[in-house]
N, C-alpha and C positions, 0 to 999 in steps of 0.2 A: 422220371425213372429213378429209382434208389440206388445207392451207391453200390450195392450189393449186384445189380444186374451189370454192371458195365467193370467188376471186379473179375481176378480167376475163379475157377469154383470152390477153389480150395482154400481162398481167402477167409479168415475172420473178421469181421468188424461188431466192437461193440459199443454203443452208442450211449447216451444222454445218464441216465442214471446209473447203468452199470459201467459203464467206463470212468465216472467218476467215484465210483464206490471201489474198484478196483484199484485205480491208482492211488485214493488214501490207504487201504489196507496192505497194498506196500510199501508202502513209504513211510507209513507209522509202524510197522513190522520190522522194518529197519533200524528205524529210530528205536526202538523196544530193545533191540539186538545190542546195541552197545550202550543202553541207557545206564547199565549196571558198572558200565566203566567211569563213568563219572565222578570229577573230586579226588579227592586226596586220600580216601576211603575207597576207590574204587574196589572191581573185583576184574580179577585177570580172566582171559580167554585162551582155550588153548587151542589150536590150529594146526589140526592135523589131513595134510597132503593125501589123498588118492593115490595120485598119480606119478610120485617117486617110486623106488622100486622099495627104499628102504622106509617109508611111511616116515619123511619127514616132517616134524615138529615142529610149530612154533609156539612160544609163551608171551602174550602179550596181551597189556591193556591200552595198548595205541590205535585209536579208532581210524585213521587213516591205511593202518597196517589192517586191520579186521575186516573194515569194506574191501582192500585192493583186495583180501587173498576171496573172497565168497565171491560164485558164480550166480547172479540174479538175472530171473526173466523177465519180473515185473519192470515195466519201462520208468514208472515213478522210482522204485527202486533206485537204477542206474540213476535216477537227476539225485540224488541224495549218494552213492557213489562220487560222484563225480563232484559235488561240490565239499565232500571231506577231502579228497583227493586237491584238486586249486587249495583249501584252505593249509596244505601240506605244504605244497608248493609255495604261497605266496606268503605266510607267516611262518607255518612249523608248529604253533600251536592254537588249539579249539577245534582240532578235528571231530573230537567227539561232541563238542558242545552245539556246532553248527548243525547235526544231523540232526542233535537230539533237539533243537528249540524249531526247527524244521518240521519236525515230526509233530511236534505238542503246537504247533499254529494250525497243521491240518488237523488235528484232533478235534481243536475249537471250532474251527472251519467246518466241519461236519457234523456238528450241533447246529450252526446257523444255517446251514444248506437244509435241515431238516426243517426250520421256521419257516421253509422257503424264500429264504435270501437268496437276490441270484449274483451268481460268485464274481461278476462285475462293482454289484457295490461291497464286497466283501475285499474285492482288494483295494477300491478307493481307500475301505477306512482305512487298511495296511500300511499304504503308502503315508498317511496322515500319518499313522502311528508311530511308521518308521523314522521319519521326518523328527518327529518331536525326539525321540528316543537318541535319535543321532547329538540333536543338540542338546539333553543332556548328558550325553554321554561328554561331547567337547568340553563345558560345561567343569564338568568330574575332572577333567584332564588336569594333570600338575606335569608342568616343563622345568625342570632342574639344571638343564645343559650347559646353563652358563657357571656354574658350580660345580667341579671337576669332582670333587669327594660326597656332594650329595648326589652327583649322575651315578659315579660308579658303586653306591649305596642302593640309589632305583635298580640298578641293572642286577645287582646281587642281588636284591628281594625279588624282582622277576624272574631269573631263574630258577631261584629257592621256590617259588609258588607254582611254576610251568614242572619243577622236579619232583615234586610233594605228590603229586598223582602217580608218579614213575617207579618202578622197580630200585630205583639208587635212592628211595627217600630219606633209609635211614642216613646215608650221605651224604644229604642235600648240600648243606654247606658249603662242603668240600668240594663236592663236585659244579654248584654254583659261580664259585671263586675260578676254579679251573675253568669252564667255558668264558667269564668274564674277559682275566686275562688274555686269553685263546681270538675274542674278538676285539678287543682295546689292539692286539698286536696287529691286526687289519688296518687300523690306522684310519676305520669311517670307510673304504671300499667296499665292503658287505660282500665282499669276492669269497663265498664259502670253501668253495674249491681249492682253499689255499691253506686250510686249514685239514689235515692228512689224521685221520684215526687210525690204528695200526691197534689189531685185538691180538691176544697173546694170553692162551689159557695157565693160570696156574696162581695162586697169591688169592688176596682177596681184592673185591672191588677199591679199599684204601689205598693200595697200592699204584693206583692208578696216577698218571701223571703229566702234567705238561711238559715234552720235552727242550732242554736248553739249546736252542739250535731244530736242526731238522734230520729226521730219520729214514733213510730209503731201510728198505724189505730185500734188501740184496745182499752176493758174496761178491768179495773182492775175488779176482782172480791168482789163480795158483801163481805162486814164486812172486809174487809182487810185493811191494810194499803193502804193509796193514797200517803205517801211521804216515800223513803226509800235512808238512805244517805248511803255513804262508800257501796253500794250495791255489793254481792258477786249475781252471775247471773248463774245457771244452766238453760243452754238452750236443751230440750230433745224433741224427736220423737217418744212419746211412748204412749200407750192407758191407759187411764185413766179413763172408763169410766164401771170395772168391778165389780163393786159394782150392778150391774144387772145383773141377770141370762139371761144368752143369750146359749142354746144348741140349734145345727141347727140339724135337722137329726136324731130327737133320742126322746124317750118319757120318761115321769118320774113317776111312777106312785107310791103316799101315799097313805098313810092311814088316815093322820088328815094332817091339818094346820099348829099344832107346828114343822110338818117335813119339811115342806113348806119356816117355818123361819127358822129353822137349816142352811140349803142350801143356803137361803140367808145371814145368818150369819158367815157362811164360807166363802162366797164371800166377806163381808165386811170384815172380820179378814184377807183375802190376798189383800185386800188396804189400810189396815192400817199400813201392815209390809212394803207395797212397799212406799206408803210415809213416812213413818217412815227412807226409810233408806234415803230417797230425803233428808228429810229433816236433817241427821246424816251428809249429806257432808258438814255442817256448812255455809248454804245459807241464803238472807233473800229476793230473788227472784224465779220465777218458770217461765221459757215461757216454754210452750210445743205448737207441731205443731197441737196435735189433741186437741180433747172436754178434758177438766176437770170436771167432773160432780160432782151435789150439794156435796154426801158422801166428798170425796178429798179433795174439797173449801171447807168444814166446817173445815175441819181436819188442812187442812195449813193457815186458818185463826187463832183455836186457839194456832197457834205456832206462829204468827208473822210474818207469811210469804206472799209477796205478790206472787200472783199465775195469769198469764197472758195465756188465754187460746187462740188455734185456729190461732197463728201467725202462718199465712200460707207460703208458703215455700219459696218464696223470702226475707219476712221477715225476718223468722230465721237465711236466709244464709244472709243477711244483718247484720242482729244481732251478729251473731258469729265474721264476718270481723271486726266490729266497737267496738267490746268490748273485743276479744282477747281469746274468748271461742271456745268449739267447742262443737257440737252437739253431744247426747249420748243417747243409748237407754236402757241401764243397768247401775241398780244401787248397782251391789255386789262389787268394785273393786273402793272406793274413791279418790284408790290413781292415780288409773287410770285416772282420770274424771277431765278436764282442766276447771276451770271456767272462767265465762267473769267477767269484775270489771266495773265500774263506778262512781262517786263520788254521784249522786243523781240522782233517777228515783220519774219525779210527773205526776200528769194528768194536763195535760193544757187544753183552751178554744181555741178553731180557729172558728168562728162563731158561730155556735149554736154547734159545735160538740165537743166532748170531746176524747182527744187522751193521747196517755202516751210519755212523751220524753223523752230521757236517755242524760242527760249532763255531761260533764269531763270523756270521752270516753276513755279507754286503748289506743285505736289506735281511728286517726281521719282518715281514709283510707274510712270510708263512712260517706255519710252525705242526710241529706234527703234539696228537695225545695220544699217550700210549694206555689202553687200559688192559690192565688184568681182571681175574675172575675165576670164580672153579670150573663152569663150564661153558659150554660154546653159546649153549641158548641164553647161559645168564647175561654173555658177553654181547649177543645180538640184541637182547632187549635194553643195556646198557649205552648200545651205540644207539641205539633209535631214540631214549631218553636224552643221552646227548646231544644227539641232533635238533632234535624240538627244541631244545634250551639254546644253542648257537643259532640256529633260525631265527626265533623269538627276538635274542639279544641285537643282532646283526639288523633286522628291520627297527627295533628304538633305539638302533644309533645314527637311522637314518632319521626315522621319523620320531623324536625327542619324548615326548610325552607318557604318561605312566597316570594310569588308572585303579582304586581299590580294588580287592577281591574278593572273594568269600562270599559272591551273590551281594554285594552292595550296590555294583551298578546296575542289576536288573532290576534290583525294589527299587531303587529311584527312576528308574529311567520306567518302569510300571506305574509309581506313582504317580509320575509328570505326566504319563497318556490321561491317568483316570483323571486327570484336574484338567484336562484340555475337553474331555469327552461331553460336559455339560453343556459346552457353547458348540457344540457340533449338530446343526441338523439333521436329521432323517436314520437311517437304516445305518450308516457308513459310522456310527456311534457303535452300533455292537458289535463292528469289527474293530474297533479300536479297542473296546472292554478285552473282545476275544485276544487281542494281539498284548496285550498288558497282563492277563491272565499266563497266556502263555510264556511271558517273562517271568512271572512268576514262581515258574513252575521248576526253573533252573536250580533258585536254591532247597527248594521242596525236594527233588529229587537229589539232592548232595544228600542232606541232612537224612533222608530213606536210607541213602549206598552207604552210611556210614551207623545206622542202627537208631539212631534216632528219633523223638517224636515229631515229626517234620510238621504237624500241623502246629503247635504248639510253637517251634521255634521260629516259622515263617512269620505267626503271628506276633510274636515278639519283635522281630526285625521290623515290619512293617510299622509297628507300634514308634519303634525308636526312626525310623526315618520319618514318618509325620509327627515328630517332636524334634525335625529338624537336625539329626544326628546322620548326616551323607554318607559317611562313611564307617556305619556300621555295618558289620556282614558278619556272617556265621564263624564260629574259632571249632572247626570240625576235632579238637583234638580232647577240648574240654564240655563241648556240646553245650556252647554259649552263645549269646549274640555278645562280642565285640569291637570295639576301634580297630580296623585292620590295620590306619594307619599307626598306630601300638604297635600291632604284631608285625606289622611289616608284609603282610600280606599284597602285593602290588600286582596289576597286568600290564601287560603291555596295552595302550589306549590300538594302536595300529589291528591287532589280534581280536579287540573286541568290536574295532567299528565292522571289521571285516565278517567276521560270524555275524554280526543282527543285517546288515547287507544280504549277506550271500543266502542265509538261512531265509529270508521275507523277499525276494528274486524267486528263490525257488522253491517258496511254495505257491507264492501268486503262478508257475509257472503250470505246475502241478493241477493249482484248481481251476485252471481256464479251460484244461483238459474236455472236452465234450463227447470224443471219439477216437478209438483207437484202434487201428485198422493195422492186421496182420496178414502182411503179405505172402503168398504163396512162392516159394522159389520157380522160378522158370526151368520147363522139364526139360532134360536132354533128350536130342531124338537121336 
């Protein structure tokens, strides 16, 4: 019996040649979709929402930004989805790179499927090919680590080459140095979360800056101090706001009024004792995560105390990192109760806005970047460039090593397949051509998104790396082939094993595909 008689009726399945002709033609559809974002040269995307009320916008040439926001049916699709998304997650940058070499392997794959290769030995060759490609890629690797002025040299040209594709390129520099520093202050934890972006329209992208110390998005409460030096810092999670009678479920019933304030007078004699005892831990700071209401703010203003309400919960766990505190929700046990220190909490000016900074920080383990900008979209495609760049940096100071760019490592590591492929018997040879092809194709398409003759310049490159020249690759700026290590063109080695990995998983994953069977929802009765 076929699968179709023992389905619902309203099932689709489609089988052998069309189920595999289906799930290339999404998945190389995709890959097609942000192929144009590629390189330093890329071209932006613009992304505009349905289903806001106000048809939000977005501007972006971040290939993991452009998969999340499209809704796709094709199920090859979502496996090209999902693995720009991981390469987001676990590097920060080659989002676009992993789709697109994804896409241009099933390209190739569907030329030899047409020979009548069957996609078992098309992905043996793969695996061969991958293999080889991995070990030159290792191979390529330069570890600097033990040399403090040439790592933080690597890590500046990794950012400068991860930013050069980004909207801040005229910036790079600037903004290279700034993520730098931003994760040398991590001190090797790769704890991103400790590192706080705070956008503030107005100035231009130059303006932007690492701040000295750490910045909350919050006001000081009224009649307080706004400067407080040698600050001792109780950071809590705790309700502050029972100076209101609040009974759920339940009635009260007086006789008069005066009983009316009793009741609330007993609510405020149990916030007087619990700031009372806040304030007995010998503090001259308060952040709590929740409201502090008027009752409380009156009370720790006339003690002298600055009181910082509603720092929401990355805040505080920023807080706590950067000032050597820890969070507490009880105040019977002071001895218990670790506080954070600082040397001076003031309110500062960033635009029109008014924020609190804490400087001479216990630990400098977090740090906030403030960026300006003329507008909101330029500031959101800014902070996603940032991001890529501190991901990136943050994984090569776990994982050391620093690889050329400019399409250097894919002609060699294409080379290296073509020079294995002669000693290979059978069929599984013209998946290795195909898989070395399609490495090829990475710097072909730069050298396209940037106006170029790309056959001409691939050819060239090819030329100078079988003369032995490893790290030559494309200079997109003069439309040359040169030494990147010259220009300083560098990747991160971690960002490139992870793309030729993840991109050759999933398309072997893609072409084993035989059937794809659409299931019918189960009817309501």
């Amino acid at each position: 019996m076929s699968a179709e008689g023992v389905l619902n009726a309203e099932a689709q399945v489609d089988k052998g040649e069309n189920a595999r002709m289906s799930s290339f033609v999404g998945a190389i559809a995709v890959a097609d979709l942000v192929k144009s974002t590629l390189g330093p040269k890329g071209m932006d995307k613009i992304l505009n929402s349905m289903s806001s009320q106000d048809g939000e916008i977005t501007i972006t040439n971040d290939g993991a930004t452009i998969l999340r926001s499209i809704h796709v049916d094709n199920a090859a699709a979502k496996v090209l989805v999902d693995i720009s998304r991981i390469q987001d997650e676990e590097v920060g940058d080659g989002t676009t790179s992993v789709a697109v070499l994804c896409g241009e392997l099933l390209r190739n794959a569907e030329g030899l499927i047409g020979q009548r290769i069957h996609p078992q030995t098309i992905t043996d060759g793969w695996r061969k090919a991958a293999e080889i490609a991995r070990a030159t890629l290792l191979d390529m690797a330069v570890d600097n680590s033990a040399d403090d002025a040439k790592f933080r040299a690597d890590l500046v040209a990794i950012a400068s080459t991860t930013l050069s594709s980004k909207l801040v390129h005229h910036e790079k520099a600037y903004f290279a140095n700034l993520a730098v520093d931003a994760v040398l202050r991590l001190r090797g934890s790769g704890n991103l979360d400790h590192i706080q972006i705070i956008k503030k329209p107005g100035g231009s992208l130059r303006d932007s800056y690492l701040a000295d110390g750490f910045i909350l998005d919050k006001r000081i409460g009224v009649g307080q101090p706004k400067r407080v030096e040698n600050a001792k810092i109780m950071l809590a999670n705790t309700a502050m706001d029972t100076d209101k009678i609040k009974i759920y479920g339940s009635r009260v019933r007086v006789d008069s009024m005066a009983k009316v304030a009793e009741i609330e007078e007993a609510e405020r004699d149990k916030m007087r004792t619990k700031v009372g005892k806040i304030i007995g831990h010998g503090i001259n700071c308060f952040i709590n995560r929740q409201l502090i209401y008027n009752f409380s703010e009156e009370i720790f203003a006339s003690s002298g105390v600055m009181a910082i309400e509603h720092a929401d919960f990355d805040g505080i766990e920023r807080l706590a990192a950067v000032t050597g505190g820890e969070i507490c929700s009880t105040f019977d046990h002071p001895e218990l109760v670790k506080l954070g220190h600082c040397d001076l909490i003031e309110e500062i000016m960033i635009g029109e806005d008014r924020l609190i900074q804490f400087s001479g920080c216990k630990s400098g383990a977090a740090c906030t970047v403030v960026l300006r900008g003329a507008s909101k979209h330029l500031l959101d495609e800014a902070e996603r460039s940032l991001h890529d760049a501190l991901c990136v940096l943050a994984r090569t100071v776990a994982i050391t090593k620093a690889v050329p760019g400019g399409g250097a490592t894919e002609m060699a590591m294409s080379l290296a397949i073509e020079q294995e492929v002669p000693k290979v018997e059978g069929k599984s040879s013209l998946a290795m051509e195909a898989f070395a092809k399609a490495l090829r194709q990475m710097p072909t398409i730069i050298a396209d998104n940037a106006g170029y003759d790309s056959s001409e310049l691939v050819t060239q490159l090819r030329a100078a790396h079988a003369a032995g020249k490893r790290t030559a690759g494309l200079d997109m700026y003069t439309g040359e082939v040169a030494d990147m290590s010259e220009l300083g063109v560098r990747e991160s080695y971690k960002s490139k094993l992870q793309v030729i990995s993840s991109a050759a998983e999933a398309a072997e994953m893609i072409l084993r595909v035989d059937d794809i069977i659409k299931c019918a929802p189960r009817q309501r009765e």
